[in-house]
C-alpha positions in Angstrom: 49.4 111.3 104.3 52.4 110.7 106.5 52.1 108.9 109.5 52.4 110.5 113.3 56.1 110.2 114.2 55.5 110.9 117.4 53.3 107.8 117.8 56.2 105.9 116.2 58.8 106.9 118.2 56.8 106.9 121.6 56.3 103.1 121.3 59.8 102.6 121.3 60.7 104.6 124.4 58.2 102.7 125.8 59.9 99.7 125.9 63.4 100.5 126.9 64.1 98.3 129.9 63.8 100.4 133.7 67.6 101.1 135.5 69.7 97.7 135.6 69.7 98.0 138.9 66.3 97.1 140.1 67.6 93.4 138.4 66.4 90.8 140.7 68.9 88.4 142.4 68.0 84.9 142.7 70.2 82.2 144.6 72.9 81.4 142.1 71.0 79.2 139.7 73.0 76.2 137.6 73.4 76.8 133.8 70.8 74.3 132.7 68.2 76.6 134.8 69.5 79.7 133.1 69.3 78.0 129.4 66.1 76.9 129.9 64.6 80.4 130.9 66.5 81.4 127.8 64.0 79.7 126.0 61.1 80.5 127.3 61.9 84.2 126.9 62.7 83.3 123.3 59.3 81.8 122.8 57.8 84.5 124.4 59.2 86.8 122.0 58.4 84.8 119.0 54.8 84.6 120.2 54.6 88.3 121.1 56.2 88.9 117.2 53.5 86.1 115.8 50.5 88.5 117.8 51.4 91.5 116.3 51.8 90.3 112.4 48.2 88.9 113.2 47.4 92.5 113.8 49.2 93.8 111.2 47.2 91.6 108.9 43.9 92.8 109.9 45.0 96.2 109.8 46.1 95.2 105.6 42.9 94.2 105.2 40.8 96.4 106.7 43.7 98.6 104.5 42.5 96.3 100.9 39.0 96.3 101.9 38.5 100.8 102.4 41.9 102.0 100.9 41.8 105.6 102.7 44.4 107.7 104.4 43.0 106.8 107.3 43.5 102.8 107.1 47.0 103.6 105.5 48.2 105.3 108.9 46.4 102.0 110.8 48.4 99.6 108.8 51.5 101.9 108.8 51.2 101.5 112.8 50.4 98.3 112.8 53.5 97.6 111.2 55.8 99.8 113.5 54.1 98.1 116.4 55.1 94.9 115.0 58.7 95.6 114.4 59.5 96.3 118.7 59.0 92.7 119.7 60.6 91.7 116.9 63.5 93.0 116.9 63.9 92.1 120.6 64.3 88.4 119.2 67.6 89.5 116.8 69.5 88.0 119.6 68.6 84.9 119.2 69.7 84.7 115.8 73.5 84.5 116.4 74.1 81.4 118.1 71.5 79.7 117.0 71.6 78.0 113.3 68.2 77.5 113.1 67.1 81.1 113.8 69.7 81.8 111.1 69.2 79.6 108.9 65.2 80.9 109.0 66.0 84.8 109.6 66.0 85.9 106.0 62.4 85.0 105.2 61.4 87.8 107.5 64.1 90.0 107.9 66.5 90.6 105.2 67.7 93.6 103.9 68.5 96.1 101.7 66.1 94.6 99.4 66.2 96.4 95.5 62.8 97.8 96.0 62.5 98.3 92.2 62.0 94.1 91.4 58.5 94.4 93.4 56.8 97.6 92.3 57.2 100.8 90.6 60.2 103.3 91.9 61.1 106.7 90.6 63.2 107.3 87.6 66.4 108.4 89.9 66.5 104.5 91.2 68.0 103.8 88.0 66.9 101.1 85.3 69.5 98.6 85.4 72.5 97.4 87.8 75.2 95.2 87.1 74.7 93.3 90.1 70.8 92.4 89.5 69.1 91.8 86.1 65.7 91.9 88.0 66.5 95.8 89.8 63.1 96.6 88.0 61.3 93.8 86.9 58.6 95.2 88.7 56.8 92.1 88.9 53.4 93.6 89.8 53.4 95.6 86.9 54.7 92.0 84.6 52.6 88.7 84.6 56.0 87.3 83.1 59.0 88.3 84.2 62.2 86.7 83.6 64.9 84.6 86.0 68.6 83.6 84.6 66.9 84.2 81.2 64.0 82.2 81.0 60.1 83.8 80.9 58.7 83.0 84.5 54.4 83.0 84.9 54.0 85.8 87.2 50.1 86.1 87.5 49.5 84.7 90.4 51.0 87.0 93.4 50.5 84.1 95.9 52.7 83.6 99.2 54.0 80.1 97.4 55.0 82.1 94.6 56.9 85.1 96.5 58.6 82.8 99.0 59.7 80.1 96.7 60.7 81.5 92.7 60.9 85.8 93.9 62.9 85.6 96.8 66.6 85.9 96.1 65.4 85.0 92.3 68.5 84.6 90.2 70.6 84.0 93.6 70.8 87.5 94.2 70.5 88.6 98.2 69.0 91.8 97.3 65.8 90.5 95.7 63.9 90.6 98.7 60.6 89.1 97.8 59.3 88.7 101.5 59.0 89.6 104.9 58.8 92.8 107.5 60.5 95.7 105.1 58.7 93.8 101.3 55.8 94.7 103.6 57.4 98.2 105.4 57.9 98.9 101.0 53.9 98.3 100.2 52.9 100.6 102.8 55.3 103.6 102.6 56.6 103.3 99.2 60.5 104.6 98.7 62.0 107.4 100.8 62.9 110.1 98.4 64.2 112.5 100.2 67.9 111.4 101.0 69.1 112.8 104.2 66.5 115.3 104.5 63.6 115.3 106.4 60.5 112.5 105.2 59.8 109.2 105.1 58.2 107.1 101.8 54.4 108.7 101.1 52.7 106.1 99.1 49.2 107.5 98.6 46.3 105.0 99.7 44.8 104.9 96.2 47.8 102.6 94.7 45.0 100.0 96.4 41.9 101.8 95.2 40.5 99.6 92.9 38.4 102.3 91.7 40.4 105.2 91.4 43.7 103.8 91.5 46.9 105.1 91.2 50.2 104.1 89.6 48.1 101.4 88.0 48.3 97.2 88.8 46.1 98.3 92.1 44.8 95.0 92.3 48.3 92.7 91.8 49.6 95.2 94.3 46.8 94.6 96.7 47.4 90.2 95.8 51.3 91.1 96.3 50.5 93.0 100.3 48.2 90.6 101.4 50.0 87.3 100.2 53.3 88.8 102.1 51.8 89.3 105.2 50.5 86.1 104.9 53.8 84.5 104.8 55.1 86.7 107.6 52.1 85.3 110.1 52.6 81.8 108.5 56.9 82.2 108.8 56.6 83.1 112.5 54.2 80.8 113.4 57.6 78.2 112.5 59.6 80.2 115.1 57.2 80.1 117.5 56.9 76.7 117.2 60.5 75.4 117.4 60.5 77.3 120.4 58.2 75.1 121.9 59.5 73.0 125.5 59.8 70.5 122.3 60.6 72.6 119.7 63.5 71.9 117.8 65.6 74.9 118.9 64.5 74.6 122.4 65.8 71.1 122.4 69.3 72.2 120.3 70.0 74.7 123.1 68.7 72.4 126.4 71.1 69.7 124.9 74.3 71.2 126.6 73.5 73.7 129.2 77.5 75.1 128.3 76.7 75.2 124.8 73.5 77.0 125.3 75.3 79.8 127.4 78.1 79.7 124.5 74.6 80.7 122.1 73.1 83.4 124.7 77.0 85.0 124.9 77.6 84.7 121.0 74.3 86.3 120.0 74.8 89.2 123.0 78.4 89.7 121.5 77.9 89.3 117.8 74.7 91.9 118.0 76.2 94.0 120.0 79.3 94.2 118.1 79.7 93.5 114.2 75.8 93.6 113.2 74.9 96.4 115.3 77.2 98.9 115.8 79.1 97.6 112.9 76.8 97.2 110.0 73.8 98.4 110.5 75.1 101.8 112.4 79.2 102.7 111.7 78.8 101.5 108.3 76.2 103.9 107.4 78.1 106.8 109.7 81.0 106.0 107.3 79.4 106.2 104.5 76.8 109.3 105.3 74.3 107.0 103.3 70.7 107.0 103.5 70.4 103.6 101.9 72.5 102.2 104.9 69.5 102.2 107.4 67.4 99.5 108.2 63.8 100.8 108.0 64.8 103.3 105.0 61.2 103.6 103.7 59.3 104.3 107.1 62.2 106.2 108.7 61.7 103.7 111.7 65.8 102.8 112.0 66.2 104.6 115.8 63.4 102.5 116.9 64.9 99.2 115.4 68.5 99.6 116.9 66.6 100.4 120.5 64.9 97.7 120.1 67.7 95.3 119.1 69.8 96.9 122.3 66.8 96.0 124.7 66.9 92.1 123.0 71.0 92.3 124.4 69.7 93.3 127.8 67.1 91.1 127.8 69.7 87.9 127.0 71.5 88.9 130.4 69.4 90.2 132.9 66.3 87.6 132.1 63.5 90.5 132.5 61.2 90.6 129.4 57.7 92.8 129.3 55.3 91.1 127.3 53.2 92.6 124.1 50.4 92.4 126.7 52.5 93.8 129.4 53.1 91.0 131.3 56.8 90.9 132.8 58.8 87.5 132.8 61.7 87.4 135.2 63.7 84.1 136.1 67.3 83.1 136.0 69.8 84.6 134.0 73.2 84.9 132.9 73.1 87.8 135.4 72.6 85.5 138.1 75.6 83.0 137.0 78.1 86.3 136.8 76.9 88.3 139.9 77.4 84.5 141.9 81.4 84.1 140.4 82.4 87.9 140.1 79.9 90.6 141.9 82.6 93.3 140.5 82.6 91.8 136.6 78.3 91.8 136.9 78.1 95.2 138.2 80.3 96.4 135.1 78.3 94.4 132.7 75.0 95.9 134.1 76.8 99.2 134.1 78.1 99.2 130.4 74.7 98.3 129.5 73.0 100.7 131.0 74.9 103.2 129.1 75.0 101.8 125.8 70.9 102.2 126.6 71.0 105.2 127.5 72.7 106.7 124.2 70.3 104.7 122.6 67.1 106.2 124.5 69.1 109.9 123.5 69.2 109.1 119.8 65.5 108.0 119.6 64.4 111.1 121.2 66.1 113.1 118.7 64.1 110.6 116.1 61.1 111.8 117.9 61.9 115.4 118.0 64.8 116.6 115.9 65.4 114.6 113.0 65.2 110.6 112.1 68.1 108.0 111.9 68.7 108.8 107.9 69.3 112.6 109.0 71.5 112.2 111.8 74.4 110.0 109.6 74.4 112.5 107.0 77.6 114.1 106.2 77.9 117.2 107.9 75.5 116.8 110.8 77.9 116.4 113.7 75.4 116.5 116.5 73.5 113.7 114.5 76.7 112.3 113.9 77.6 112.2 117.5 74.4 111.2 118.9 74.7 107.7 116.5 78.1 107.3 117.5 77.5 107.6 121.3 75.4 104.6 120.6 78.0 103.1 118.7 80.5 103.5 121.2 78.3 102.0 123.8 78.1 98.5 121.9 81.7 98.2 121.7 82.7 98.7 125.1 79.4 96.6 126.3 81.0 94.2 124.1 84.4 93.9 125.5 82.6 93.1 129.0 80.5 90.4 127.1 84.2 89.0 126.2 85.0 89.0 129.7 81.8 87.4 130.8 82.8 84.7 129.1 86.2 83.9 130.3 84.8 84.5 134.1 82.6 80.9 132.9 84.7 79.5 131.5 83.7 78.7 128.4 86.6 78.7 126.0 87.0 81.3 122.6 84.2 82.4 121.4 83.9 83.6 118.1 82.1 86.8 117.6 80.8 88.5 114.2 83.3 91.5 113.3 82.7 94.3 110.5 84.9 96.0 108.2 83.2 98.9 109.2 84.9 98.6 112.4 87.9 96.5 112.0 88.9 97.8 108.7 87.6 101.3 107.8 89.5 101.4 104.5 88.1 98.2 103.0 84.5 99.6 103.4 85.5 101.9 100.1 87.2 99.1 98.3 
């Protein structure tokens, strides 16, 4: 059973922001006013991402409790529902140390799928770079780490989160998080740059009539990381806080925090963005180089990762429940120095939006993200690197946003991908 793309895609064109124009103006507010609704928004988001893990773990267990096709497609929704607000927060995480710092419990990928359950025999069974590529650990009660036999029988969230994840200091052993969970539902993506997603049957959780055997560690293994996820965003939402600890880091120094709101706009926008997570993959026609590889979700995950750059300069934010939030913005401080520099900002925006709205609608009615970069497909191709294009030159007016506050050089993340082509092959 595969779940209803059209669903998928249709929550993510739901949420792409209305024309920049219809941005409010309020009377020119100071920057401590500005970094302070900064943080609301990023508490809002945090709390909106926290809601709907709490639905995505009702939607495991009803999942663990009647393993059918239909409770698979529930949870599989559940999950993409999850991932929009979400990914609206990635913003946050450049500038910020402490979103950083914390990011990779729920968020890090490419994760060698092959260390947490059973993959097909083309996956390989070894890699140079990771001695656990198929430990399979729901299969093992004892697996082992830098040489030494590890217990693995219990699959609990203590164990996944502090002796799996990145077990034997390896990046890719991804033990946790959005796609350890987005693995457990789907299962791998098989089909390279053709058309489906993963297809993991419901039964791998039937106690009864399971299949691929270890139903039940595989069951312990789901429900223990989507525990953490609820338990790990709870944390965020909670340094968020009016006395959170990354409220109070940005509040601190109004400058500083509009140094953070510019550095994660321009390091998203630019090198993580359109640089690794969309040119490198274009480059590279490879299907491994998108984000949601097992659920074919990736279109909906770089929307929603453009909306979160809007968001950080216009101030306008629409709630999981719908409820907008609007108050002052970096918008506001531009449009009071340089009316001509906002309404290019708003402008360049716009149109990096747009491509992106054209490239999820092709997700929704062509073919996904994984289809689009393959080698070959120059409308696909096109399509992604519209978007591409769109970040860049949205990026160089984030650069001059800057210098019109004056707020010195900023550092922003680059990519090989886009600042070296030829070292992406070396």
């Amino acid at each position: 059973m595969k779940l209803n793309r059209n669903f998928c895609a249709a929550l993510a064109l739901a949420v792409a922001p209305t024309a920049l124009s219809a941005i409010p103006a309020y009377a020119a507010p100071d920057a401590a006013a500005v970094v302070k609704y900064y943080t609301e928004v990023a508490h809002a988001k945090y709390e909106d991402s926290l809601i709907t893990a709490k639905a995505l773990d009702v939607a495991i267990d009803a999942l663990l409790k009647d393993p059918t096709d239909k409770t698979l497609q529930a949870a599989r929704a559940a999950w993409i529902k999850a991932r929009i607000p979400y990914l609206q927060t990635e913003v946050y995480r450049f500038g910020n140390p402490i979103v950083d710092d914390w990011e990779g419990k729920v968020n890090a990928w490419p994760l060698d799928e092959g260390l947490i359950d059973y993959v097909d025999t083309s996956y390989g069974t070894e890699s140079d770079e990771n001695a656990l590529y198929v430990a399979n650990v729901i299969a093992n009660k004892t697996i082992k780490i830098d040489g030494k036999d590890v217990d693995a029988s219990k699959l609990t969230p203590e164990f996944l989160s502090g002796t799996l994840a990145s077990a034997g200091a390896v990046d890719a052993n991804v033990a946790t998080g959005y796609h350890a969970i987005e693995f457990l539902l789907w299962g791998q993506d098989l089909n390279g740059t053709g058309p489906g997603a993963g297809n993991r049957p419901a039964t791998d959780y039937d106690l009864k009539k399971c299949t691929n055997g270890n139903c039940d560690r595989r069951a312990e293994y789901l429900k223990s990381t989507s525990t953490l996820l609820v338990s790990d965003l709870q944390e965020m939402v909670d340094k968020w806080t009016p006395d959170g600890e990354a409220t109070k880091q940005v509040e601190a120094d109004p400058k500083a925090g509009l140094v953070a709101i510019l550095t994660g706009m321009g390091s998203l926008s630019y090198g993580e963005l359109a640089g690794e997570r969309m040119k490198l993959g274009l480059i590279l026609n490879d299907p491994e180089e998108e984000q949601d590889c097992f659920s074919d979700n990736t279109y909906n995950s770089h929307l929603n990762d453009a909306v979160g750059i809007v968001t950080a300069y216009t101030g306008n934010y629409t709630r999981a429940d719908g409820t907008k939030m609007k108050g002052p913005s970096l918008h506001d401080l531009v449009s009071a120095k340089d009316k001509k520099l906002d309404a290019e900002m708003q402008g360049k925006l716009d149109t990096t939006m747009k491509a992106m709205a054209i490239m999820a609608k092709r997700g929704q009615n062509v073919e996904k993200y994984d289809q689009m970069i393959a080698e070959g497909n120059k409308k696909g191709n096109a399509v992604v690197q519209a978007a591409i294009d769109g970040l860049i030159d949205q990026t160089k007016s984030i650069q001059r946003v800057i210098a019109a506050l004056d707020l010195g050089t900023i550092k922003l993340q680059g990519s090989d991908s886009l600042d070296n082509p030829g070292a992406v092959f070396q």
